[in-house]
Wavefront OBJ file of the C-alpha trace (Angstrom):
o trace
v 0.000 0.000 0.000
v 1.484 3.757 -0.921
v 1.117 6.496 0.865
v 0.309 9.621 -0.508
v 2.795 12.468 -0.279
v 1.162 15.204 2.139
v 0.646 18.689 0.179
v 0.476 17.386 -3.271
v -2.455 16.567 -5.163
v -5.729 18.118 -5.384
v -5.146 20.376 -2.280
v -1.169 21.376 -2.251
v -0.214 23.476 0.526
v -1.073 27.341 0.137
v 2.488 28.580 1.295
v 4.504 27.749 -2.233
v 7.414 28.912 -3.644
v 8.332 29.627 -6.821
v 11.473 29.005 -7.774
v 12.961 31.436 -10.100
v 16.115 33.689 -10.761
v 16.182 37.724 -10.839
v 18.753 38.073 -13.234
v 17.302 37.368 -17.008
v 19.432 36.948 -19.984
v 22.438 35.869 -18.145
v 21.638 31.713 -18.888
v 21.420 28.874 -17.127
v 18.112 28.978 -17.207
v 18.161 32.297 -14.993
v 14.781 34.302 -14.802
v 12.712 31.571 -15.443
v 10.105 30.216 -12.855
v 10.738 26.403 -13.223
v 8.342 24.995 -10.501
v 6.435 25.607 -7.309
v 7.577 24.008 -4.044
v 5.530 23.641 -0.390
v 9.073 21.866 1.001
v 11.345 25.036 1.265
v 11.494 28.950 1.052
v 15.157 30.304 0.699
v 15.026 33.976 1.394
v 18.072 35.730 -0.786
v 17.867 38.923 0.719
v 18.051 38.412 4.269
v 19.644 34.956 3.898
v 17.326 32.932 5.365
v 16.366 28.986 4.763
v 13.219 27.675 5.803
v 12.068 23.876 5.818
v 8.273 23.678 5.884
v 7.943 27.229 7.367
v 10.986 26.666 10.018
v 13.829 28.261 9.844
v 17.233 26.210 9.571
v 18.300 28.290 12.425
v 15.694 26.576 14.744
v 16.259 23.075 13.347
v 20.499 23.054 13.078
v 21.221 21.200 16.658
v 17.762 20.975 18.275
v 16.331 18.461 16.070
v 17.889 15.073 14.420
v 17.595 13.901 10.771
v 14.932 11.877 11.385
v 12.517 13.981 12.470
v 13.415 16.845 9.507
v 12.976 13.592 7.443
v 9.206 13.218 8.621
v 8.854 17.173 8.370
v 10.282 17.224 4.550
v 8.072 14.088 3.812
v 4.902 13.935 5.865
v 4.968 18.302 6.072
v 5.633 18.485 10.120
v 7.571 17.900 12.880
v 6.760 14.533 14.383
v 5.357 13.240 17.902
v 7.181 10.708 19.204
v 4.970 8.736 18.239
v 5.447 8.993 14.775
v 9.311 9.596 15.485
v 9.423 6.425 16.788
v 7.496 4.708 13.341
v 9.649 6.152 11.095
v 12.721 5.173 12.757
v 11.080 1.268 12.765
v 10.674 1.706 8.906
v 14.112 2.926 8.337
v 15.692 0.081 10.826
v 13.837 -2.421 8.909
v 15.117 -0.899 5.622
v 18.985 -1.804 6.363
v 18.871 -4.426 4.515
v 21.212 -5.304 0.948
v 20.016 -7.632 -2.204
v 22.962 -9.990 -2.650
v 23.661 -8.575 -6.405
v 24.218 -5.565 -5.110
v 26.936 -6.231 -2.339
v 28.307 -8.336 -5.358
v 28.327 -5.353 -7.880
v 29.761 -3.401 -4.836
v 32.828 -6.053 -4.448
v 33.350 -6.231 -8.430
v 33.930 -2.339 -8.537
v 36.895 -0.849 -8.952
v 38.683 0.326 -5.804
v 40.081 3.256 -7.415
v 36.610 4.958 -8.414
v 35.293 7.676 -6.656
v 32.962 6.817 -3.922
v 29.762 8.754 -5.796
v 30.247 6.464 -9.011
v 29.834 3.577 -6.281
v 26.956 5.387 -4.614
v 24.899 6.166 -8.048
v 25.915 2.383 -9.113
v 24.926 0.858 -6.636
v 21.087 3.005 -6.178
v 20.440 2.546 -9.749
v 21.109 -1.656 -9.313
v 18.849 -1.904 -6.452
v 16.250 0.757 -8.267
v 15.813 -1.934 -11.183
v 15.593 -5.417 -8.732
v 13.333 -3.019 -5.867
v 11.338 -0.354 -7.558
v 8.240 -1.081 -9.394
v 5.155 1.724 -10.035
v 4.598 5.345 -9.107
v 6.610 6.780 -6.163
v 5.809 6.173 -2.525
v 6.960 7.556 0.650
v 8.304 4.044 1.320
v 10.150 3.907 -1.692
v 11.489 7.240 -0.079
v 12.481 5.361 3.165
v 13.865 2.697 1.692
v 16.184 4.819 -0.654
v 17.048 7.142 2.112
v 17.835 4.401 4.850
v 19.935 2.114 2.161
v 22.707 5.415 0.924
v 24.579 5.002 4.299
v 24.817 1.452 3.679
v 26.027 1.364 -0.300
v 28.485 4.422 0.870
v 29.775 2.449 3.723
v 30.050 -1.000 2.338
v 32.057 0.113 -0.980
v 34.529 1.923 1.046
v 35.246 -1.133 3.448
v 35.502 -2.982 0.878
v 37.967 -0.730 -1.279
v 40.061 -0.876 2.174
v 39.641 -4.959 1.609
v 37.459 -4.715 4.828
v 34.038 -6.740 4.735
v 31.069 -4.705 4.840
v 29.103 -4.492 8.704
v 26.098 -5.502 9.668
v 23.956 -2.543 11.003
v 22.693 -1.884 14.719
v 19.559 -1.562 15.540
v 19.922 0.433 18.256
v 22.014 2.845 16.284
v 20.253 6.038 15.044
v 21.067 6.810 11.171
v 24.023 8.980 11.806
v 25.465 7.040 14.463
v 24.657 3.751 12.128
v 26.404 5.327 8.897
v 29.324 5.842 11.189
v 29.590 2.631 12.761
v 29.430 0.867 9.183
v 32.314 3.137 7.868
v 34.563 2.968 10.983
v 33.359 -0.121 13.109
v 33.318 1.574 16.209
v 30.315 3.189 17.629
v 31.069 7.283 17.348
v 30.901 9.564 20.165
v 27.726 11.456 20.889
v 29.941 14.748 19.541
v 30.306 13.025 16.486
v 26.543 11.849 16.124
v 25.811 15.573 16.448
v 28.431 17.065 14.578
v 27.475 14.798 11.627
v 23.349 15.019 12.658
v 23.654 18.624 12.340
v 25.098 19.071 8.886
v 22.936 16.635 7.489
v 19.960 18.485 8.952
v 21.343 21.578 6.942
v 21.793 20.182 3.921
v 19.005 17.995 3.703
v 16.807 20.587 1.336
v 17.487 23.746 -0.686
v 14.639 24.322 -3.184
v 14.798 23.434 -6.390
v 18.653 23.326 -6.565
v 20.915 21.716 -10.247
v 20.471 18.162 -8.379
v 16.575 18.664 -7.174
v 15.407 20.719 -10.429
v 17.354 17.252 -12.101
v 15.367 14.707 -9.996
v 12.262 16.415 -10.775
v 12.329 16.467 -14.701
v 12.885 13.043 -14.313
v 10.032 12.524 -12.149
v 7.654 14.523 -14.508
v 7.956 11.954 -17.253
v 6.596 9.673 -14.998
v 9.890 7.812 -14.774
v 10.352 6.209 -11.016
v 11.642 7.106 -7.692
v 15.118 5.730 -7.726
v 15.817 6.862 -12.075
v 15.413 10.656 -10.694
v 17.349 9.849 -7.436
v 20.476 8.913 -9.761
v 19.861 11.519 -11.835
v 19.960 13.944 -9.367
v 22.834 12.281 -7.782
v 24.938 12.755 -11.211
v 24.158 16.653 -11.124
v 25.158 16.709 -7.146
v 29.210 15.099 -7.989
v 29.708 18.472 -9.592
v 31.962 20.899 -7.960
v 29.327 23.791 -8.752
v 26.625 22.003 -7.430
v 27.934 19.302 -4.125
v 30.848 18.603 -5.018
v 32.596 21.866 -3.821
v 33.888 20.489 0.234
v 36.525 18.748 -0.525
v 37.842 21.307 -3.078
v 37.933 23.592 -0.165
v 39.422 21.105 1.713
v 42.563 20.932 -1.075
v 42.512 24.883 -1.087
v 42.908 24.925 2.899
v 46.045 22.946 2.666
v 47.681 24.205 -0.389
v 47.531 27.816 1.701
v 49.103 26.275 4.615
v 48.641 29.351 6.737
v 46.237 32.454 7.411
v 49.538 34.444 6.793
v 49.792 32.454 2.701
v 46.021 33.315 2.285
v 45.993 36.687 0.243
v 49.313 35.449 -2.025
v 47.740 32.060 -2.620
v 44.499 33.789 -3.707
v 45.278 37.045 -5.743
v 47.521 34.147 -7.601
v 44.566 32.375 -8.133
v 42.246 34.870 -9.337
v 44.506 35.980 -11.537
v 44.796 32.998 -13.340
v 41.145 32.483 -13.846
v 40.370 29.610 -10.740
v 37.657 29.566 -9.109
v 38.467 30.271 -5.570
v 36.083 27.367 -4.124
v 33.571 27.762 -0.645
v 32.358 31.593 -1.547
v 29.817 32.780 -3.743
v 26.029 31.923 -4.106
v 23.569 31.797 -7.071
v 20.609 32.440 -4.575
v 22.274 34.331 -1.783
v 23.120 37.823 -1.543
v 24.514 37.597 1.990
v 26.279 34.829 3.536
v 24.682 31.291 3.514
v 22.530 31.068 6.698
v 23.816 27.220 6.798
v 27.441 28.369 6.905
v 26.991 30.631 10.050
v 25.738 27.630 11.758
v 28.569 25.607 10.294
v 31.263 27.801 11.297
v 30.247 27.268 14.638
v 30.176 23.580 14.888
v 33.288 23.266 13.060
v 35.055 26.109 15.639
v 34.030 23.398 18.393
v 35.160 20.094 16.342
v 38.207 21.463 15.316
v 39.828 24.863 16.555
v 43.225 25.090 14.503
v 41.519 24.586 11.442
v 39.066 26.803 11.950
v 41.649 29.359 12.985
v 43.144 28.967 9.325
v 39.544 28.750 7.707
v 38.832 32.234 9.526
v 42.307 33.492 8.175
v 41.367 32.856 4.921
v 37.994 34.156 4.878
v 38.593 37.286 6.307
v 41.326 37.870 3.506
v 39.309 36.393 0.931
v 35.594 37.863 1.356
v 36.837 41.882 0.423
v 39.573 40.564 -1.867
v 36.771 38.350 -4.103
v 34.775 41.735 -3.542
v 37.493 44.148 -4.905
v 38.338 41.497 -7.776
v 34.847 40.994 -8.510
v 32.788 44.008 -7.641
v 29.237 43.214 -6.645
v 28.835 39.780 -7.259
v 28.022 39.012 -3.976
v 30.677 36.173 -3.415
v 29.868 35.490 0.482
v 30.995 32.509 2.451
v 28.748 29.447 1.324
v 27.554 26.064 2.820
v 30.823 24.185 1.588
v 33.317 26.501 3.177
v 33.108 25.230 6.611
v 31.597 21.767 5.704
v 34.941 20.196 4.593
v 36.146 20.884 8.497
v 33.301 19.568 10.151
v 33.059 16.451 7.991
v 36.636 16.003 8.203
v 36.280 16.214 12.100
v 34.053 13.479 12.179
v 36.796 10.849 10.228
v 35.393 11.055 7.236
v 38.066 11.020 3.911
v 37.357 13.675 1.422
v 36.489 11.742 -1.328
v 33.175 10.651 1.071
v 32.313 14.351 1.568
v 30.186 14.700 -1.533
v 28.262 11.271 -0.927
v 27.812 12.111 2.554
v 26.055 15.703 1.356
v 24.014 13.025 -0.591
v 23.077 11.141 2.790
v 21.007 14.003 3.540
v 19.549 15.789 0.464
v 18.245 12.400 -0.635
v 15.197 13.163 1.845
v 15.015 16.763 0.063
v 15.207 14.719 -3.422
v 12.711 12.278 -2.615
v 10.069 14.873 -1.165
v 10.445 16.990 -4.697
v 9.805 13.885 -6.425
v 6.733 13.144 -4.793
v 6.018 16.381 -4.654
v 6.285 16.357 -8.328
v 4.541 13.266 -8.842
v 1.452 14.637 -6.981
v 0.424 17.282 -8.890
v 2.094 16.574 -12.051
v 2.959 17.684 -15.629
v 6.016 16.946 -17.897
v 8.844 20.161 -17.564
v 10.451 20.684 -20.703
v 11.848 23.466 -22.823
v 10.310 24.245 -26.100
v 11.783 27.018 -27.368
v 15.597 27.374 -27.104
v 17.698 30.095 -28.144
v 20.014 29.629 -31.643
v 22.355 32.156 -32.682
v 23.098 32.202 -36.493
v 26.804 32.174 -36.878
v 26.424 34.016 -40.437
v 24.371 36.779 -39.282
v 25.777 36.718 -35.776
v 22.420 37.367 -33.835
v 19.806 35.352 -31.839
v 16.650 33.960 -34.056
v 14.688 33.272 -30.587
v 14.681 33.293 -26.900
v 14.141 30.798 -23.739
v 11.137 30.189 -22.383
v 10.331 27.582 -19.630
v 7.279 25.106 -20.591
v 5.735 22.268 -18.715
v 3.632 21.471 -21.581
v 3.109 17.789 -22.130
v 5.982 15.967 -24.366
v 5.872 15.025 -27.562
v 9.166 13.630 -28.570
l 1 2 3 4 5 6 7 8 9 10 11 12 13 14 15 16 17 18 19 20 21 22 23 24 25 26 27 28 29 30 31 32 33 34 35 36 37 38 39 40 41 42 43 44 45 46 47 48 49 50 51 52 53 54 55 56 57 58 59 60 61 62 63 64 65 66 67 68 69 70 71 72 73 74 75 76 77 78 79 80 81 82 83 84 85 86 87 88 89 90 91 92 93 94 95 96 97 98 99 100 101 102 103 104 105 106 107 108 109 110 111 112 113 114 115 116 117 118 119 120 121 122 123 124 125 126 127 128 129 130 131 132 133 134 135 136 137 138 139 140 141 142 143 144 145 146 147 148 149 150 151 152 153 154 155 156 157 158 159 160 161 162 163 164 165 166 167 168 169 170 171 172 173 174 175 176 177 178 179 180 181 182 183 184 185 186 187 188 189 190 191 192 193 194 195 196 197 198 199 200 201 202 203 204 205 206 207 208 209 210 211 212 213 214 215 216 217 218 219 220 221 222 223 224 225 226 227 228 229 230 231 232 233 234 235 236 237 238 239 240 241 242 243 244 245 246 247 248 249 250 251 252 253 254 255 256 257 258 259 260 261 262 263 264 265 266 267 268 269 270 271 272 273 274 275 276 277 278 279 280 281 282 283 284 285 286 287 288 289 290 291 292 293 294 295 296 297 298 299 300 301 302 303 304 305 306 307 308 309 310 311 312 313 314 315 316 317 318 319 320 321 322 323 324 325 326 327 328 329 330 331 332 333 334 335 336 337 338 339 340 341 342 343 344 345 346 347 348 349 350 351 352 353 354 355 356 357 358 359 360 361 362 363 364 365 366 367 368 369 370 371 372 373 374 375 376 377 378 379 380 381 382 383 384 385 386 387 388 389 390 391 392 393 394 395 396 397 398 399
């Protein structure tokens, strides 16, 4: 039996948003309203983030992943009552199909942990998933990424995958099955918190991916690994551990402004600042900064170094393109102060927005029609001019 996604339908929930850019003409698809979410509200101006009408602010520390889980999915904040179900239901989904611990073994130990991760989802997609999308499809998606993740990197470290604990919470699970040794409460909440932060963004390169996908009517677990493609970019999630590489090829706060006027000027991208949303700093990094200043001082100390030289350097390089701190910045400390490798920092982002993905899909699925773009721009190379413009449709297919 399914269960319906709550806010979609006949009767979604009154406070949408529309996601769209303010800066036509520029590309990527800027200017153009591209869907209407009940899930999120990111507020650019006064850089604020809202899950289902609370802020991040109020949610970052105070409540687990879990229970933003059940807000994202079923649209509030659960009794413990209902804490306590959806726990049961993502216990009981711990579980691995044989051909996919064998896929998992075959890989390569050399490929990146992501390539497992998509591999993996998109095996147990074709032997699980049948029909529309469910919210237990969701669960069962959401409670198995720990497990692929964990089990190929054992494995790659000619380790044999764990067994999961009951007992264990997600967080603290994920880190037993990549370490063996049940973490520290610290850690649980270290790791808890930053998956509570990143766990939705509106209709983000990964989420507006996932959703196309869902609005062929294609299943749960096709626009999961589609959206999981568009997240191992390094301009969508796959920016923390370049920021990680940055921090130690600077060495020291007192390296910083060298390291980067040598990189701007040879066109890099100086990684962890800037926004496409955001014209202040990224509510999700201020609480980041401060849970990484706790896990792990000295690095912090350098992180702050850098900032402070980078934020009016970017500024005086790149006048008024509001290149604040963002949500990776700080994310490659606290991830790294929980033992995690940088090559799992990306997937690990992915532990947590796979609730965000699979409430856009349903979301999607609910109140549905296909997104697709029927008029696109060509320039004429002869006469060197445009002979049309964008325009967003969500018109039924044809092709």
């Amino acid at each position: 039996m399914s269960t319906p996604m709550p806010g979609t339908g006949d009767n979604p929930q009154k406070d949408t948003t529309t996601a769209v850019a303010t800066k036509p003409g520029r590309g990527g698809l800027e200017g153009m309203a591209v869907g209407t979410t009940t899930l999120s509200k990111v507020e650019e101006k006064a850089g604020q983030l809202l899950y289902r009408g609370h802020y991040i602010h109020d949610l970052a520390g105070t409540t687990t992943f879990e229970e933003v889980a059940h807000l994202l999915w079923f649209g509030h904040l659960p009794s413990q009552t209902e804490l306590s179900h959806l726990k049961t239901q993502l216990v009981a989904e711990r579980t691995m199909p044989a051909p996919v611990v064998q896929l998992l073994r075959d890989l390569p130990s050399t490929i990146e942990p992501m390539d497992a991760l998509r591999t993996a989802v998109s095996l147990w997609g074709a032997i699980t998933i049948k029909g529309k999308p469910t919210l237990e499809q969701a669960i069962g998606v959401t409670a198995r990424f720990p497990l692929f993740l964990a089990a190929f990197h054992r494995l790659r470290h000619g380790l044999e995958p764990l067994e999961s604990r009951s007992e264990l919470g997600h967080v603290a699970n994920y880190l037993y099955l990549l370490t063996g040794q049940v973490p520290n409460d610290e850690q649980v909440k270290q790791l808890d918190a930053y998956l509570v932060l990143l766990a939705e963004h509106g209709i983000t390169a990964s989420t507006f991916t996932a959703r196309v996908v869902a609005s062929t009517e294609s299943d749960l677990v096709s626009a999961v690994v589609a959206a999981l493609g568009a997240l191992k970019g390094p301009l969508d999630g796959g920016a923390p551990s370049k920021v990680q590489d940055m921090l130690e090829a600077i060495g020291t706060p007192e390296h910083a402004e060298d390291w980067l006027r040598s990189a701007l000027a040879k066109g890099e991208r100086v990684m962890g600042f800037g926004h496409r949303i955001y014209e202040t700093e990224d509510p999700r990094a201020e609480a980041l900064r401060e849970m990484a200043r706790i896990a792990n001082p000295r690095e912090v100390a350098l992180a702050s170094g850098v900032e402070e030289v980078a934020l009016p350097l970017l500024e005086q390089q790149r006048p008024g393109r509001h290149l604040h701190t963002n949500v990776a910045f700080y994310s490659a400390i606290l991830l790294a102060a929980v033992g995690l490798p940088a090559d799992l920092f990306t997937p690990t982002f992915a532990v947590g927005r796979v609730v965000g993905w699979t409430a856009h899909i349903l979301e999607q699925a609910g109140n549905n029609r296909v997104l697709q773009i029927t008029w696109v721009t060509q320039f004429d190379p002869t006469h060197r001019h445009a002979r049309a413009g964008w325009r967003e449709s969500i018109e039924p297919s044809q092709s």
